[in-house]
MIVOGU-676399 format. One record per residue (C-alpha): residue in one letter; x, y, z; residue number from 1. Coordinates in pm, 1 decimal. Example, Ala and Ser with C-alpha at 12.3 -4.5 7.8 and 13.67 -1.06 7.14 Angstrom:
// MIVOGU-676399
> a, 1230.0, -450.0, 780.0, 1
> s, 1367.0, -106.0, 714.0, 2
//
This chain:
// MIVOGU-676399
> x, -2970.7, -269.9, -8471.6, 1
> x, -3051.3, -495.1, -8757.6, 2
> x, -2700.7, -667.6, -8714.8, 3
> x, -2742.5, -774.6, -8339.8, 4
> x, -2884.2, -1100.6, -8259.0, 5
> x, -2989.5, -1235.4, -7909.2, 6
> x, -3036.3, -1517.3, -7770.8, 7
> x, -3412.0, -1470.3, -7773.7, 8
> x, -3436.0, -1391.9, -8148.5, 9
> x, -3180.7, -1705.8, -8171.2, 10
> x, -3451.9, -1889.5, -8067.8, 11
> x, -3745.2, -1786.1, -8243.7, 12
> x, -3575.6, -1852.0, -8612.1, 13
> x, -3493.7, -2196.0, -8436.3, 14
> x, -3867.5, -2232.5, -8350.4, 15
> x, -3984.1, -2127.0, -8707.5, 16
> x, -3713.8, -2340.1, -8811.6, 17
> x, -3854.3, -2676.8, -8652.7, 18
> x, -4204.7, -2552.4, -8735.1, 19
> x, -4114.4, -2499.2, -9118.7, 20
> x, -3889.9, -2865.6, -9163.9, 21
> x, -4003.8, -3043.2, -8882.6, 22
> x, -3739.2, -3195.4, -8621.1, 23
> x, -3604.2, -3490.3, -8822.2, 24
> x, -3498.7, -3207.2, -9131.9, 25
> x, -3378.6, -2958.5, -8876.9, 26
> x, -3100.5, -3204.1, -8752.5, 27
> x, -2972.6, -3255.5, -9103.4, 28
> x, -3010.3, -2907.6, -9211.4, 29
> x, -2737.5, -2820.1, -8927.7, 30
> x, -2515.3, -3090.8, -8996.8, 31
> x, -2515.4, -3003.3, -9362.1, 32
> x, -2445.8, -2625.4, -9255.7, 33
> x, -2162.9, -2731.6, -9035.9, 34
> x, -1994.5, -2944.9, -9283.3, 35
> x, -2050.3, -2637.0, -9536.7, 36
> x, -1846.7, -2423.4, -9334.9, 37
> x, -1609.8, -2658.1, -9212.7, 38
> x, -1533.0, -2715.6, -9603.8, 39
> x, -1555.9, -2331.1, -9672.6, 40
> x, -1246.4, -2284.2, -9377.9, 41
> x, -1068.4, -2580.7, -9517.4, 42
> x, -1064.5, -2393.0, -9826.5, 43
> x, -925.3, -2012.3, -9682.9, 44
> x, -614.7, -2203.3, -9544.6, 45
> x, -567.1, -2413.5, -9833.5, 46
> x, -563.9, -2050.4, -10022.6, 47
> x, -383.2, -1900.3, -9736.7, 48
> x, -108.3, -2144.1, -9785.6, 49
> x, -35.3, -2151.1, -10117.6, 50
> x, -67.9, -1788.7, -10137.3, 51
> x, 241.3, -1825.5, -9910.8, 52
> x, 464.8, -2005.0, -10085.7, 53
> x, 352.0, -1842.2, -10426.3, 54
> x, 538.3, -1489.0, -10249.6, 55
> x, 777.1, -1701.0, -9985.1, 56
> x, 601.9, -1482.8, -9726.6, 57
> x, 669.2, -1790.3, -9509.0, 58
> x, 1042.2, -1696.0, -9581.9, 59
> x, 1025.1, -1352.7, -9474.1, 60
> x, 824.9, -1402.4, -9131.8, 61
> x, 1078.5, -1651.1, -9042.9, 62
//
């Protein structure tokens, strides 16, 4: 059950969270996360897509 997360654990780490960094930090620590990922998915399709055209599977599914 280690893999399952509620909403109640959800918010204790977001109580130790603001607790730990204080309220002003925690805002920027979940911007700075969301821009992480956002850059993180940007880079899968970028890799996606020119995994593509390296094989022409664009060719193929067309």
């Amino acid at each position: 059950m280690l893999g399952r997360f509620g909403w109640a654990e959800l918010l204790v780490v977001l109580l130790i969270a603001l607790l730990v960094f204080g309220p002003g930090r925690v805002g920027k620590l979940g911007k700075e996360l969301g821009q992480g990922i956002r850059s993180f998915q940007e880079g899968l399709k970028e890799k996606d897509a020119s995994a593509d055209e390296d094989t022409g599977a664009s060719d193929i599914a067309q």
